[in-house]
C-alpha positions in Angstrom: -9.9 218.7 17.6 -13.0 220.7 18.0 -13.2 221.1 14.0 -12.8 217.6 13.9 -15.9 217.1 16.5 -18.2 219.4 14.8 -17.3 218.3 11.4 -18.9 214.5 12.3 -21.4 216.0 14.5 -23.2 218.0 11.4 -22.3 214.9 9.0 -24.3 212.8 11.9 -27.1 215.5 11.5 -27.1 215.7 8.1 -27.6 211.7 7.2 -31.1 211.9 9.3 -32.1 214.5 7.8 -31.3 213.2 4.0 -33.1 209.9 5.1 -36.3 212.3 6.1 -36.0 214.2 3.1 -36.2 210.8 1.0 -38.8 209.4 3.1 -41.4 212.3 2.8 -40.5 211.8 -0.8 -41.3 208.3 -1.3 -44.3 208.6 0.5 -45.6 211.8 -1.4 -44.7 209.6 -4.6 -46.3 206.7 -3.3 -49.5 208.9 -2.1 -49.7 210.7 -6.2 -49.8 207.0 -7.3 -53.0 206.1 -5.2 -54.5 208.7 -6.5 -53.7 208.1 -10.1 -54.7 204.4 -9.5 -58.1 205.2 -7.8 -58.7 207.9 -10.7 -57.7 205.3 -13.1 -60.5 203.0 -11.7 -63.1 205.2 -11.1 -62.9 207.1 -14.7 -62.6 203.7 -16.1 -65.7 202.3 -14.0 -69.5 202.7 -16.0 -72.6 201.2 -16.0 -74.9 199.9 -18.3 -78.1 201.5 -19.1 -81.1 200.6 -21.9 -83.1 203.3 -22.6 -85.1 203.9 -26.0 -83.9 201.3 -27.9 -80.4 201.7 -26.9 -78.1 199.7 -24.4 -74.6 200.8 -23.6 -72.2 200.9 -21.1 -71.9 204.6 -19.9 -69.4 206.2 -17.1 -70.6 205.7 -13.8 -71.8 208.9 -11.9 -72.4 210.7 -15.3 -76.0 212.1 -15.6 -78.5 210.5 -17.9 -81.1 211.7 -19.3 -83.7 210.5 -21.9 -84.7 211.0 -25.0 -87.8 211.0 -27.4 -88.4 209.8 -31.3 -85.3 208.8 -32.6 -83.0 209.9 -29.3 -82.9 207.0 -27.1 -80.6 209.2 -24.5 -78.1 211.9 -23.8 -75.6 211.2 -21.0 -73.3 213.8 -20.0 -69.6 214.8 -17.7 -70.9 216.3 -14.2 -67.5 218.2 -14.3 -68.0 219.3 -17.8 -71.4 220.4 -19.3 -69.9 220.6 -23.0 -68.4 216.6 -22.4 -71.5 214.7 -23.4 -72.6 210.7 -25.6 -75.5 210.9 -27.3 -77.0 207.3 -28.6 -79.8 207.5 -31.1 -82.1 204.9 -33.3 -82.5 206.4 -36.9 -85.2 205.0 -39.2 -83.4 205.5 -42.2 -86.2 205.5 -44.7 -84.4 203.5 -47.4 -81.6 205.8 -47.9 -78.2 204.7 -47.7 -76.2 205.3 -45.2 -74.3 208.5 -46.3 -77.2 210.2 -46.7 -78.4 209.5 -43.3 -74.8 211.1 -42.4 -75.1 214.0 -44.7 -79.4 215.0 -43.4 -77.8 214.8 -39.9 -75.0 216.7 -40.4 -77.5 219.5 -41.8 -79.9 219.1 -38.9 -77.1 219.8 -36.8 -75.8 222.8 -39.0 -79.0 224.3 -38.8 -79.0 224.2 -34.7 -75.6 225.0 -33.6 -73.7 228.2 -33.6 -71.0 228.6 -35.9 -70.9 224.9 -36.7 -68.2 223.9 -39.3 -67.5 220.4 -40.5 -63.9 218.8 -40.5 -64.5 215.5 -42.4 -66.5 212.7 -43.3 -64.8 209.1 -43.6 -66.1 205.9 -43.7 -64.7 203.6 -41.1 -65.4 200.0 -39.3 -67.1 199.4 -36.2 -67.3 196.3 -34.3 -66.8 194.5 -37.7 -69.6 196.4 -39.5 -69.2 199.7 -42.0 -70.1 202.6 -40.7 -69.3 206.6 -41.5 -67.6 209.3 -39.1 -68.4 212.6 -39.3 -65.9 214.9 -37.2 -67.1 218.6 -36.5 -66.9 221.5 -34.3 -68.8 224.5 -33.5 -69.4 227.4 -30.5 -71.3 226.4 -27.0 -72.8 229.5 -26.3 -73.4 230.0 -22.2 -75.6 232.9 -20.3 -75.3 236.5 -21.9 -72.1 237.8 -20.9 -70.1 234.4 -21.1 -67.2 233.6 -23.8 -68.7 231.2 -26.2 -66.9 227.7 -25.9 -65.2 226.3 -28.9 -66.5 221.9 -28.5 -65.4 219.7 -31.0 -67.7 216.5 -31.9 -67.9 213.6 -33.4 -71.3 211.1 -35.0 -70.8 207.4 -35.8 -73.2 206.1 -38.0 -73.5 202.1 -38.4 -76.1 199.7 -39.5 -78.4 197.8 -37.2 -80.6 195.5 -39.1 -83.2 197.8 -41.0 -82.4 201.0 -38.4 -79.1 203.2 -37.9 -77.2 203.2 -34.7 -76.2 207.0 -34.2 -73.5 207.7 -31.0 -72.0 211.2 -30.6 -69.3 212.2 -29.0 -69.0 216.0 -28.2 -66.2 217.5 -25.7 -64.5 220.8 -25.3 -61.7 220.8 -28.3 -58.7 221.2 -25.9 -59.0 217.8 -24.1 -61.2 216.0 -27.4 -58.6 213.8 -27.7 -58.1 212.7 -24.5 -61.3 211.3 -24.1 -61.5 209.4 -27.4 -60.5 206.3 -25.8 -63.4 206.0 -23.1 -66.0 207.2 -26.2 -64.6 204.0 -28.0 -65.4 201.9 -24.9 -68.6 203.3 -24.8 -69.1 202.5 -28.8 -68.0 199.0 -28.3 -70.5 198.4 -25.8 -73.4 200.0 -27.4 -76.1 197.5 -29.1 -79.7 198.5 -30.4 -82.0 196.5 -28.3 -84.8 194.3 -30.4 -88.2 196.2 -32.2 -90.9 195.3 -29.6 
């Protein structure tokens, strides 16, 4: 009789504390996605800014900063310093566009360490041909520090007698990951009027 007792007194425990158990872990599951919702939003929030020819929708709380001649403006990841757009207005002296491609890709060569290309393909953007050029190369940091490997990518597309430029450049382990919210940003980018 007493076996009997205990026996459905620790069942009786036991069912209270399996509907516990599953309510800390609905909530916990309900609590993760809150947070993936309200990252969701906020990654996917941006603003628009015009600066030096250029207006584009950025995302919001990323830094921007200005540029000069033919770079309208560089805006970059607070939480990454190597996750950066860059938008620029080329004049493209009555070249075609592939060359364009090919005297940036050289300039860039020239200034970064270790820079190596991938590939160059032409590709459509917003309805109009343009050329990607895909490349990589080291971020150096302070003496002492492990360079970074970054990969990057330039667009290159007409826009009326000037050259829409937009770079993408992120560390190489999460390049992918962000191509989505660079093609956002591409779609939104327009080359304002000559004054």
């Amino acid at each position: 009789m007493i076996a009997t007792s205990t026996g459905s007194w620790s069942a009786s425990i036991r069912q209270p504390q399996a509907a516990s158990a599953l309510l800390v872990a609905l909530l916990a599951a309900a609590g993760i996605l809150a947070t993936l919702g309200l990252r969701a939003m906020t990654e996917g929030a941006t603003v628009t800014i015009a600066q030096g020819g250029v207006s584009a929708a950025v995302p919001d709380g990323w830094r921007v900063k200005p540029g000069s001649g033919d770079l309208a403006f560089i805006v970059t990841d607070p939480r990454s310093a190597d996750l950066e757009y860059v938008a620029r207005v080329i004049n493209p002296l009555g070249v075609p566009l592939a060359t364009v491609a090919t005297q940036q890709a050289a300039v860039k060569e020239a200034l970064l360490t270790g820079y190596v290309p991938i590939d160059t393909t032409e590709v459509t953007v917003a309805g109009t041909s343009g050329i990607r050029v895909r490349y990589a190369f080291l971020a150096t940091g302070p003496a002492g520090t492990v360079p970074r490997l970054v990969r990057g990518m330039d667009l290159y597309v007409p826009a009326g007698d000037r050259v829409l430029g937009l770079t993408y450049e992120s560390p190489a382990a999460g390049h992918e990951d962000g191509l989505d919210q660079f093609y956002r940003f591409v779609g939104s980018a327009r080359v304002e009027a000559a004054s």
